[in-house]
C-alpha positions in Angstrom: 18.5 -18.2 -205.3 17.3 -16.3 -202.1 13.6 -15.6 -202.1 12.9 -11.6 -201.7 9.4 -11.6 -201.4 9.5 -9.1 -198.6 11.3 -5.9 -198.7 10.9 -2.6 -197.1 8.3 -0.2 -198.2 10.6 2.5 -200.3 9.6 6.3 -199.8 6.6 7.1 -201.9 6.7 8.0 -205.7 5.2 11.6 -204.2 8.4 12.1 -203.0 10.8 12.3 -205.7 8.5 14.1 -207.5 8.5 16.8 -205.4 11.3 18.3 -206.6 13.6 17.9 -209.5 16.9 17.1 -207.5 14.8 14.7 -205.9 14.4 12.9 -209.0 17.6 13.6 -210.0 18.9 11.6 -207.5 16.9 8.8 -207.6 17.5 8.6 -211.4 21.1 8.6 -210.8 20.9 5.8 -208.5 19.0 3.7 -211.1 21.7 4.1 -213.3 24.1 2.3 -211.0 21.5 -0.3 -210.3 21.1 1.0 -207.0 18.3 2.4 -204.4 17.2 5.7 -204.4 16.3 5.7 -201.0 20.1 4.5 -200.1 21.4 6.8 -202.0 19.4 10.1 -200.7 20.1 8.9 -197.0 23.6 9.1 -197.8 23.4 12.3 -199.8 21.1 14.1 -197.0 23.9 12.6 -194.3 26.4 14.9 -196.6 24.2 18.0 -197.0 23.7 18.3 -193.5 27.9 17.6 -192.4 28.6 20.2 -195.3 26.1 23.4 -193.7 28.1 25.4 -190.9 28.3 24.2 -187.6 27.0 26.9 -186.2 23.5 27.0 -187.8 21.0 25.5 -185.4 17.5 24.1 -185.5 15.6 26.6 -183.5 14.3 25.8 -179.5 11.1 24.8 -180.7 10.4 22.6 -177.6 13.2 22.3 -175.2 16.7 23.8 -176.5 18.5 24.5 -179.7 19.7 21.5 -181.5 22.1 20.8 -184.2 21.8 19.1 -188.0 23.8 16.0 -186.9 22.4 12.9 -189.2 22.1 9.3 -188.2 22.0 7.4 -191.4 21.4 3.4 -191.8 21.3 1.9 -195.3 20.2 -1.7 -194.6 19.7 -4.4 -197.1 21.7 -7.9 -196.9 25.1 -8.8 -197.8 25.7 -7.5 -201.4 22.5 -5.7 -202.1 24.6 -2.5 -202.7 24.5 -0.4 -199.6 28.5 0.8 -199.1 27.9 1.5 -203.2 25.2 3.7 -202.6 27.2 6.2 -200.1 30.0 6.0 -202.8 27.9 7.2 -204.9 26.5 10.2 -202.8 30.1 10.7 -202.7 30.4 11.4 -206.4 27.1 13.4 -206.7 28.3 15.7 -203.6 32.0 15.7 -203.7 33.5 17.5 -200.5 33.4 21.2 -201.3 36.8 22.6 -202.7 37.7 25.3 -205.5 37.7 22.4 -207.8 33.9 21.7 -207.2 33.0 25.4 -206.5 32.6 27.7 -209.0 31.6 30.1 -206.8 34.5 29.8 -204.7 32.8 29.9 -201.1 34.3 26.5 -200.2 36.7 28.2 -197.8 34.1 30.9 -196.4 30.7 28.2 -195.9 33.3 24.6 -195.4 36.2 25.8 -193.9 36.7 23.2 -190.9 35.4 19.7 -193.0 38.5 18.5 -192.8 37.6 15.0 -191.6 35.5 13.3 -194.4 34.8 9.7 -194.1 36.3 9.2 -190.8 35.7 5.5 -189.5 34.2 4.8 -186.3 37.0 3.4 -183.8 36.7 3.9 -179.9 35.1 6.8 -178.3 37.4 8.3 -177.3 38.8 7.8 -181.0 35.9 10.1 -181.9 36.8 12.8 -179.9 40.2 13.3 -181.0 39.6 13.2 -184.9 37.9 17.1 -184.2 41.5 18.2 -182.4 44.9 18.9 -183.7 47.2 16.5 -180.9 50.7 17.6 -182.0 51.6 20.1 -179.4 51.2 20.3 -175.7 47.9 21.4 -175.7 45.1 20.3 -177.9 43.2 22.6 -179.9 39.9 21.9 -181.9 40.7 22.0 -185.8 37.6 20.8 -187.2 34.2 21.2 -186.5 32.5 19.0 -189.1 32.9 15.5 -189.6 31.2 12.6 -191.8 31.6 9.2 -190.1 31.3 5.8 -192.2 31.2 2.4 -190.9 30.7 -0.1 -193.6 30.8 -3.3 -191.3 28.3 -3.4 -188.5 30.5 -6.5 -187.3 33.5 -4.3 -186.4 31.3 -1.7 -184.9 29.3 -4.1 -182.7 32.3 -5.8 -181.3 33.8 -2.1 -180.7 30.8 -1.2 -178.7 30.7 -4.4 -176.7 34.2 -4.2 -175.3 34.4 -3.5 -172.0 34.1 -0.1 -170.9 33.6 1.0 -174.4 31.8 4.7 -174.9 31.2 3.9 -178.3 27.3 4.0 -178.0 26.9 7.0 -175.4 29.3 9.5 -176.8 27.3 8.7 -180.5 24.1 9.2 -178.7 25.6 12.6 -177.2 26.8 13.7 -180.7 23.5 13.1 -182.3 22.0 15.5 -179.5 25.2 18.2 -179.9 26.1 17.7 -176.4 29.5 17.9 -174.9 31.4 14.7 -175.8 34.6 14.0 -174.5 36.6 13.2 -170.9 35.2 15.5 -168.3 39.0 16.1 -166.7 41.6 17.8 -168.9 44.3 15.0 -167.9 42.2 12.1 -169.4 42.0 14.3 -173.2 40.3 16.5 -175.1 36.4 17.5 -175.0 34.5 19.1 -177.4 31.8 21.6 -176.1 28.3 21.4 -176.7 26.9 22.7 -180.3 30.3 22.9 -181.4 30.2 20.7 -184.1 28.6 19.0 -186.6 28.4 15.6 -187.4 26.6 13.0 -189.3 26.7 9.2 -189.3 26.3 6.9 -192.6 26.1 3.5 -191.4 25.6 -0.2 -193.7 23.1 -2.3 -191.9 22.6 -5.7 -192.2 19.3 -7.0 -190.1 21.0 -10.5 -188.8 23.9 -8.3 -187.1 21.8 -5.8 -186.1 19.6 -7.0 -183.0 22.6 -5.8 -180.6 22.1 -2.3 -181.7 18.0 -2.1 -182.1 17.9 -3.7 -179.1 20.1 -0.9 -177.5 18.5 0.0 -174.3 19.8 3.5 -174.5 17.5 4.6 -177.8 20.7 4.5 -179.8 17.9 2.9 -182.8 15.6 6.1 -182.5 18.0 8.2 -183.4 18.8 7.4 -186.4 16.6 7.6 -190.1 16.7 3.6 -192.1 17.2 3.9 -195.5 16.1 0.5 -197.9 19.2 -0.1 -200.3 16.2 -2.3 -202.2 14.2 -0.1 -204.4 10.8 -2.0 -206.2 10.6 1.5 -208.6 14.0 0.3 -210.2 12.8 1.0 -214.4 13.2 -1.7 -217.0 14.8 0.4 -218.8 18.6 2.0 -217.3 18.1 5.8 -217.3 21.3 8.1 -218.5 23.9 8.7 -215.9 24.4 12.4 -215.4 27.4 13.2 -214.3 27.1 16.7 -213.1 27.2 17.8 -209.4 23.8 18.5 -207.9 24.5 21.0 -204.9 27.5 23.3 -204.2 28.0 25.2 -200.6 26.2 28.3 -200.3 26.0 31.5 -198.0 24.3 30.2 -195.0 25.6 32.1 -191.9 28.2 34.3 -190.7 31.2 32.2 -189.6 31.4 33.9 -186.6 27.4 34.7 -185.5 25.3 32.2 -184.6 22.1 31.6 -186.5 18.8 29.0 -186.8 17.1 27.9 -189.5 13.4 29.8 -189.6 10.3 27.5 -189.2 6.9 27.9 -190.6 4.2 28.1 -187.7 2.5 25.5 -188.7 5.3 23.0 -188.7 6.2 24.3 -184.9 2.9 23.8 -183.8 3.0 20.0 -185.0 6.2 19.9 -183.0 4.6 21.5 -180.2 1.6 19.0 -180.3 3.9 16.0 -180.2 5.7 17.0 -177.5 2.4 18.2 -175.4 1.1 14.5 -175.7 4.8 13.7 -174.5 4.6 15.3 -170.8 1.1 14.3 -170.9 2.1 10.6 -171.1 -0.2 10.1 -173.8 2.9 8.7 -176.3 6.2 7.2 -175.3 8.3 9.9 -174.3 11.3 8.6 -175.6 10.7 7.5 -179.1 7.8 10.2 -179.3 10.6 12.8 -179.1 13.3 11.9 -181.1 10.8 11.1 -184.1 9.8 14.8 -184.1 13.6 15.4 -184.0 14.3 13.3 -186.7 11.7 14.2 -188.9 12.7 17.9 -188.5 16.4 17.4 -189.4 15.4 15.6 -192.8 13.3 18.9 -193.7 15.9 20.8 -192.9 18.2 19.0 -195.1 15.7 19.0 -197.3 15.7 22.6 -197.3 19.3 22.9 -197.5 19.6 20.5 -200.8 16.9 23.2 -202.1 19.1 25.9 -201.0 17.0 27.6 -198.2 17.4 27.7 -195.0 13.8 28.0 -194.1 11.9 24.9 -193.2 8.7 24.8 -194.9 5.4 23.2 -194.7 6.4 20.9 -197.3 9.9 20.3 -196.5 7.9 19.0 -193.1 5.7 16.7 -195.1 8.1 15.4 -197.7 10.4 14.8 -194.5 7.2 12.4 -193.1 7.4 10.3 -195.9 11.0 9.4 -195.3 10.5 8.6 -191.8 7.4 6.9 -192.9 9.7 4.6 -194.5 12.1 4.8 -192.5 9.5 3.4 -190.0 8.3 0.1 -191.9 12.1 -0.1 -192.3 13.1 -0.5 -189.2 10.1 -3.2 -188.7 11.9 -5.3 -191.8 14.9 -5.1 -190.0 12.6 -6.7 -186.7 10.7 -9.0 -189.1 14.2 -10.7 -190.0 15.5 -10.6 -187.1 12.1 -12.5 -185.7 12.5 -15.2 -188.7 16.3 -16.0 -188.3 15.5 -16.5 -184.1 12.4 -19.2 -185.5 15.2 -20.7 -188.2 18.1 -20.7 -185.4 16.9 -21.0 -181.9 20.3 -20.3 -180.8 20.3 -16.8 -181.6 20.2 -15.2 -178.4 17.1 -13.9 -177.9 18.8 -10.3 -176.9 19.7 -10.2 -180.4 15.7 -10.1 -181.6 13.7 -7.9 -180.3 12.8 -5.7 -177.3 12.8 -2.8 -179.7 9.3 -3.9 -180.6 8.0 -3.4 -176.9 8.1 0.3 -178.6 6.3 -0.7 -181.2 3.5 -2.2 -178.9 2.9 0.5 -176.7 2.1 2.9 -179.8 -0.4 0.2 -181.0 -1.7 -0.2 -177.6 -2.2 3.5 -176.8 -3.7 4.4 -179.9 -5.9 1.4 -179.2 -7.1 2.9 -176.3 -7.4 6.6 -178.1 -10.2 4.9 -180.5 -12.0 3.2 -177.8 -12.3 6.6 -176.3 -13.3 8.1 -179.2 -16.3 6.0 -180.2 -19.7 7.2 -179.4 -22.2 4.5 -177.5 -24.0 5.0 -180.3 -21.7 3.8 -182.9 -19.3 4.8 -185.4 -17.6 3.8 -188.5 -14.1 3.5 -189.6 -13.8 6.7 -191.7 -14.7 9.6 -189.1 -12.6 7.5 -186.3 -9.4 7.5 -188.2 -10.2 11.4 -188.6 -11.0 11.0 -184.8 -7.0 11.0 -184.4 -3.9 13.1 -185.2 -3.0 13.0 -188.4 0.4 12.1 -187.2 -1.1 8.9 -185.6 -3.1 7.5 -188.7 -0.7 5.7 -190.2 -0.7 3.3 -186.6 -4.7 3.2 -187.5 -4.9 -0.1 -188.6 -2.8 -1.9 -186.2 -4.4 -0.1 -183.7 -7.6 -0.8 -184.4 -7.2 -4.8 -185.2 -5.4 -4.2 -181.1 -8.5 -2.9 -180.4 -10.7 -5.7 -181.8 -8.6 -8.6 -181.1 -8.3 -7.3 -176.8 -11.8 -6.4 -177.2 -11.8 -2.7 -176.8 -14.5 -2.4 -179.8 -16.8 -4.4 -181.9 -17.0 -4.3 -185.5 -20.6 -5.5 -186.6 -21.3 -6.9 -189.5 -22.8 -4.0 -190.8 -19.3 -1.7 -190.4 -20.2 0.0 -187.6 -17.8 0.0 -184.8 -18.9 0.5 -181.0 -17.6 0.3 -177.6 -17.9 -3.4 -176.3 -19.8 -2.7 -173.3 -22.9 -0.9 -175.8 -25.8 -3.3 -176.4 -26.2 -4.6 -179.7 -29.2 -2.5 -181.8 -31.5 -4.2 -184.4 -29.9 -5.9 -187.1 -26.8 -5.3 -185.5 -24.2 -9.3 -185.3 -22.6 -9.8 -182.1 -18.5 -10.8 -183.6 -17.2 -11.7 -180.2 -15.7 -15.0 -179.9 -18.0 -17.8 -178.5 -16.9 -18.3 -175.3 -17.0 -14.7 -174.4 -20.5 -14.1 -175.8 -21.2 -17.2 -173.6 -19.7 -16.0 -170.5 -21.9 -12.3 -170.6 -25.1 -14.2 -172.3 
């Protein structure tokens, strides 16, 4: 029997908590033997696809952007990560009279008409929101769940030649206009004119191809563990009934955003200010805050609200918190199958984690910069940082001490390397180096 002594950290107890669909949830997905984390990323991917398509997140920094979901459920072959979006499925059927006893299926769904559409080609994509009968095309649907439950057909899709798999899913995450840019060549859907969320089963030793993606295809989505450690001894009752019908949200025809509490904008503005300042990667520094931001708002959508809260924010940080250590697992395999089988290509391991790196390295550098010559200790420099950035604090720091940014005496208390040592105070740099300035 296969060892699982490692798993992915699962989103914290906190969480479900929070809220009682939240536990709902995660007590139906015990029931099946299954992980509550899989099943809520499924079940949020579905929230989100079922809102109108015309109900933005506000332009908080930059422009508008839309509720489209990038879901991975990732655990190994047969750890029960297709069953987990099946049952999301049966907890939040797609809206229809039968399901809606308020009967605002047509008025809040009217255009989800393309449910559980596989990925094939790009340009596949594009034509599943048109009706192609007549002579001219003409846009049908503006809301679509994709589900792609083999990695293996979706990685040799996006490696044939001249494929537009990866772009045009990169584009829809963003809302932007997808599509052939001359009339001739098809159809093209305008920007923010859509919605559409992606549920995709992971499994780590097929997935360096796509982590590895040069074009931040991996930051875009939020990793769900379909392995749960809070899985009871005891199998809790199944209940049966559906948790969430569609509800007013917006006109049909107007335009609207979800409202944002100040506080959660100013975090979003923070982020992005240490963005153009260089002092985090741009790239992965921006979609986090993007990612994090659409799991609030479905968050605030599964609570029936469409305003984004302070704690909608937070409980949305401890998903992507796991989401996070996650995505590592999914590295940390990859790293051990490339030591077991030297000939894995080594694109198909990991030049995701350069990402990784240059958070630990710049944070590194934040605590160096922070400590006094005259000594600090542990506590008051983790405060020293964003709150945002403490959860890097111990990788950062052991950065720090291994490249020799900082000492740690034996007495706890940290200071820069170049500060002489103070009575009682134990130099812990190695030998050679304490030879070398001695």
């Amino acid at each position: 029997m296969e060892s699982r002594s490692s798993v992915p950290t699962n989103i914290s107890n906190e969480f479900w908590q929070a809220r009682p669909v939240l536990g709902r949830i995660r007590s139906a997905a015990h029931a099946r033997m299954l992980s509550g984390d899989a099943v809520l990323g499924a079940v949020l991917a579905r929230v989100a696809v079922f809102s109108r398509h015309n109900l933005f997140l506000p332009a908080i920094v930059g422009t508008r952007q839309p509720l489209n979901l990038f879901v991975g459920l990732v655990a190994k072959p047969g750890d029960g990560k297709s069953c987990a979006a099946t049952l999301a499925a049966e907890l939040f059927p797609i809206p229809s009279r039968d399901h809606d006893p308020t009967n605002l299926s047509k008025e809040v769904c009217e255009g989800v008409v393309n449910m559980h559409v596989p990925l094939g080609t790009g340009e596949g994509l594009v034509h599943t929101f048109f009706d192609m009968t007549g002579k001219q095309p003409v846009q049908n649907c503006f809301n679509i769940l994709m589900i792609e439950d083999e990695i293996g057909r979706f990685k040799s899709l996006g490696n044939r030649g001249g494929s537009t798999m990866l772009p045009n899913l990169r584009s829809m995450w963003s809302g932007a206009k997808v599509g052939n840019t001359t009339a001739s060549r098809g159809p093209t859907v305008a920007a923010l004119a859509y919605r559409a969320s992606l549920i995709m089963s992971i499994q780590p030793k097929h997935a360096g191809w796509l982590l590895n993606d040069m074009g931040g295809t991996p930051d875009r989505f939020t990793w769900f563990s379909a392995y749960d450690l809070a899985t009871p001894d005891v199998t809790p009752n199944f209940d049966p009934r559906i948790l969430w019908h569609p509800f007013h949200l917006a006109d049909p025809q107007v335009d609207a955003d979800f409202s944002v509490d100040p506080t959660v904008a100013d975090t979003i503005r923070s982020l992005a200010r240490d963005r153009v300042r260089g002092v985090l990667d741009g790239e992965y520094a921006g979609h986090r805050a993007q990612r994090i931001l659409r799991i609030a708002a479905a968050l605030a959508l599964l609570d029936k609200r469409r305003d984004i809260t302070v704690d909608d924010w937070a409980l949305a940080r401890m998903v992507d918190d796991a989401s996070e250590d996650t995505l590592r697992w999914m590295h940390q395999q990859l790293a051990e199958r490339r030591h077991t089988n030297p000939t894995v290509p080594e694109s198909e391991v990991n030049h995701r984690s350069e990402i990784h790196a240059a958070k630990i390295e710049s944070i590194a550098k934040l605590l160096r910069d922070h400590v006094p010559d005259s000594g600090t200790t542990r506590a008051p420099l983790r405060r020293s940082i964003h709150s945002r950035d403490r959860d890097w604090f111990d990788a950062a720091f052991d950065h720090a001490i291994a490249n020799d940014m900082l000492i740690e005496d034996s007495d706890g208390s940290i200071r820069p390397t170049d500060s002489p040592l103070t009575s009682g105070q134990v130099d812990r740099r190695p030998p050679q180096e304490m030879q070398a300035t001695g």
